[in-house]
C-alpha positions in Angstrom: -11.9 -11.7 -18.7 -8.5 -10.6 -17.6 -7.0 -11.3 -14.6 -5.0 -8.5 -12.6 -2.9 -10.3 -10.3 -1.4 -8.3 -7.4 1.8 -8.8 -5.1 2.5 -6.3 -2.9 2.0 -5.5 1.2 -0.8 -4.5 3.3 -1.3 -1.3 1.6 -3.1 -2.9 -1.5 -3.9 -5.8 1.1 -6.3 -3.2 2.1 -5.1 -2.7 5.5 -6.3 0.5 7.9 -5.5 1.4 11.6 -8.8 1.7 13.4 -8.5 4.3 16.2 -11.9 2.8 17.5 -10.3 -1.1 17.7 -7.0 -0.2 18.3 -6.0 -2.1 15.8 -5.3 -2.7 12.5 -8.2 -4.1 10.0 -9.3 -4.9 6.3 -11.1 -1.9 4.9 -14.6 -2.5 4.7 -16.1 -4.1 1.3 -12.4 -3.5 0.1 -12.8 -6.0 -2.9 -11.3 -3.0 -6.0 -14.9 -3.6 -7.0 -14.4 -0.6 -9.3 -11.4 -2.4 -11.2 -13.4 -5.4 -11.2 -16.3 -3.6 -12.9 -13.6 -2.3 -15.8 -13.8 -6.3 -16.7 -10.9 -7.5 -14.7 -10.5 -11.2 -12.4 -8.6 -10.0 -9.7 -6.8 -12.3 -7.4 -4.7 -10.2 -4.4 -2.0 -12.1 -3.8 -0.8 -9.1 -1.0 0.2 -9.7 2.2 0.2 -7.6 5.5 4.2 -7.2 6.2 5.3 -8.8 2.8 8.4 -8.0 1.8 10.3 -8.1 -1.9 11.3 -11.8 -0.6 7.9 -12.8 0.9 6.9 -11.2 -2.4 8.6 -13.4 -4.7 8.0 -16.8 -2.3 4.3 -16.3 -3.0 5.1 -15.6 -6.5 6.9 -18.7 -7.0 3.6 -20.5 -5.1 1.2 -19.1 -7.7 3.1 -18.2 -10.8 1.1 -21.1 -12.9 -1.7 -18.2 -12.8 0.5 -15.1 -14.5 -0.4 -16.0 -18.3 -0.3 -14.1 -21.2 -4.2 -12.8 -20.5 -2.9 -11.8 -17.1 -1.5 -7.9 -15.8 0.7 -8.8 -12.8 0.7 -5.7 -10.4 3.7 -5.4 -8.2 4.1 -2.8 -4.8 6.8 -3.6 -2.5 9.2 -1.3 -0.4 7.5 -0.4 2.4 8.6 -3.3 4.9 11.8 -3.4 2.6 13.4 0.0 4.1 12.1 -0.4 7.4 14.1 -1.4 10.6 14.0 -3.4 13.4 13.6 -0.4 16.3 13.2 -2.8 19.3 16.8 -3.2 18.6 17.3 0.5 17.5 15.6 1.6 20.9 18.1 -1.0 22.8 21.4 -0.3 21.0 21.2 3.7 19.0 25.1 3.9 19.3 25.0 1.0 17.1 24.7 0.8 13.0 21.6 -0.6 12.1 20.3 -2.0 8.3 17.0 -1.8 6.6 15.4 -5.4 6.3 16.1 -5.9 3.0 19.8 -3.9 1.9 18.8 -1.9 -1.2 21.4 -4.1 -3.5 18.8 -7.6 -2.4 15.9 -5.3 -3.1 16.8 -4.7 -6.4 18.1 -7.7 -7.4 15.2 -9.7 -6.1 12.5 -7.1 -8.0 14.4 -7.4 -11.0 14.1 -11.5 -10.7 10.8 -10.8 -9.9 9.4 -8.7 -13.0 12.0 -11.2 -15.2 9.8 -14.3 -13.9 6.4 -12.7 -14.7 7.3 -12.0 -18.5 8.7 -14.9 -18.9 5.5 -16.8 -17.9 3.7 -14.7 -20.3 2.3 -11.9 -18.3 2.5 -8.0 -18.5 3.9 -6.3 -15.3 2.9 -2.9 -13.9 4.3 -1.1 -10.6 2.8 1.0 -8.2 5.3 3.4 -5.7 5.2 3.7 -2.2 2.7 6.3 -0.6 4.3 8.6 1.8 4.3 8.1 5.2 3.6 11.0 8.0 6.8 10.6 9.7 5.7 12.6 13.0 2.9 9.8 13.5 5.1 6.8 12.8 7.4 8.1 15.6 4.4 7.5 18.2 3.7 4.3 16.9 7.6 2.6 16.8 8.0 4.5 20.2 5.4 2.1 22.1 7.1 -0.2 23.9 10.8 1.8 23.1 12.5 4.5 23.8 11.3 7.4 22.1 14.9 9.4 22.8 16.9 6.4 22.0 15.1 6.3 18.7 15.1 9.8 18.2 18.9 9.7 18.7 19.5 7.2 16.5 17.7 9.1 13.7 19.0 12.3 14.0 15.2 13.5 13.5 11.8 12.1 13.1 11.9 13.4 9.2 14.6 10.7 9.1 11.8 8.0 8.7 10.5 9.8 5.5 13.7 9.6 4.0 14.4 6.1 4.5 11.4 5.8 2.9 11.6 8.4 0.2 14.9 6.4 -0.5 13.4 3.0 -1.9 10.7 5.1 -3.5 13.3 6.4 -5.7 14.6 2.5 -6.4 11.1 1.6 -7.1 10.7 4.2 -9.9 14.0 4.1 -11.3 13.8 -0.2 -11.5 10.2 1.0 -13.1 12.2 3.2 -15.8 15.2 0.3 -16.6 12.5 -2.3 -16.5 10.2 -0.5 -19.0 7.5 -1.3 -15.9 4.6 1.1 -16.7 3.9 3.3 -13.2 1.2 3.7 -11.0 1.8 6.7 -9.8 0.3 6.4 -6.3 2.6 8.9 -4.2 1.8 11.7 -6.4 -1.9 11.7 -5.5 -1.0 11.4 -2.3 1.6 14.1 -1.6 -0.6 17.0 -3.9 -3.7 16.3 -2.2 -5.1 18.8 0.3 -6.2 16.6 2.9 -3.0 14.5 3.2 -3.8 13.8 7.1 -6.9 12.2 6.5 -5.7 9.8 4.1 -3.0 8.4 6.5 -3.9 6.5 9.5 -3.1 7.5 12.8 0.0 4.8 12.9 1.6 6.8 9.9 1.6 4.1 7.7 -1.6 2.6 6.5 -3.8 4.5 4.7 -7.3 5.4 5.9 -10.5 4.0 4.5 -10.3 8.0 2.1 -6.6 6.7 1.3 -8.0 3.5 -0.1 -10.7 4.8 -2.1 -7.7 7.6 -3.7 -5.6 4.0 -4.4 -8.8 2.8 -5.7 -9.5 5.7 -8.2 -6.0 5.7 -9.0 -5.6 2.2 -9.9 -8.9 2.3 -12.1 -7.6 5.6 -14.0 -4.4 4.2 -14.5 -6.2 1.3 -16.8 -8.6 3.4 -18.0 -6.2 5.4 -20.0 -4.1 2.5 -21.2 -7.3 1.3 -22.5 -6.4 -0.1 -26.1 -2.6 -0.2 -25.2 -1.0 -3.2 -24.5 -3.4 -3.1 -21.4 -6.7 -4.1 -22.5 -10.0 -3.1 -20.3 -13.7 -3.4 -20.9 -16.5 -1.1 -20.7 -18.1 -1.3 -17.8 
């Protein structure tokens, strides 16, 4: 059997905001059953906050298990372009960075996918869903200044952009890398019900946005089938 090992943040954690807790929460019986049922071992080595440098700490922890019968699956950026608005809400006049600069973001995703092959292992990359900027607003807001924040932005759409920013890194390391693509942001921009795949934090997807990564995932292997990813029948 091969093993799909996975290195990413909460969104492949698994990770939903439940209006009804108030909180956020694994998805129930979110396991990627389906993928496992294509004939893969998979070990989720995601973690709720991770960034590229959490990443690669818990890569260096585990790489002993990314062999040549492994398919290491990377998704990062989400944490990477985000900022610290406790601060931005206290100081807008001020300049304030991303927490990871796009140049260490890089650089360490690069050292990352370099690590993986050498130790005998395929590498695949999934991009960043899209956040609903309006939402995310609310939820950075609690506790802050919503005006400060705002003023610091320019507009809430600012938030997308950030984002939309290390999207485009992701996909064009993907592209210099020779990193095959899960095109998760696609699915997620085209579809028709875009609000009820993203939580009410603006972030997370909902427990409909996990099963679309999930169907995603599985028809990305599907039709690599008898490429250099190999996949069994159910």
């Amino acid at each position: 059997m091969k093993k799909l090992i996975i290195y990413g943040d909460s969104i492949l954690r698994g990770i939903t905001y439940s209006e009804q807790l108030g909180r956020h929460k694994l998805c129930a019986g979110y396991r990627l059953e389906s993928v496992g049922a294509l004939g893969y071992e998979i070990k989720n080595r995601c973690r709720m906050g991770a960034t590229i440098l959490r990443g690669m700490d818990i890569l260096d922890k585990t790489l002993d298990e990314c062999d040549k019968n492994s398919v290491v699956l990377f998704e990062f950026g989400g944490n990477d372009c985000d900022h610290d608005w406790h601060a931005v809400s206290e100081h807008p006049s001020e300049r304030h960075a991303s927490h990871i600069s796009e140049q260490t973001f890089t650089e360490c995703y690069k050292k990352a996918i370099a690590k993986v092959r050498a130790a005998g292992a395929e590498v695949i990359m999934a991009n960043m869903i899209p956040i609903d900027a309006d939402r995310y607003m609310q939820t950075i807001s609690q506790g802050n200044s919503y005006e400060n924040i705002l003023s610091w932005l320019g507009d809430p759409s600012m938030l997308y952009r950030f984002q939309e920013h290390y999207n485009r890194i992701v996909e064009r390391l993907s592209l210099e890398t020779g990193c095959p693509l899960i095109d998760l942001r696609s699915e997620f921009l085209l579809s028709h019900d875009y609000k009820a795949l993203i939580s009410r934090d603006g972030i997370h997807p909902t427990e409909a946005g996990h099963d679309l990564i999930e169907r995603t995932l599985c028809d990305f292997l599907k039709s690599r089938a008898g490429g250099t990813l190999c996949t069994q029948s159910a």
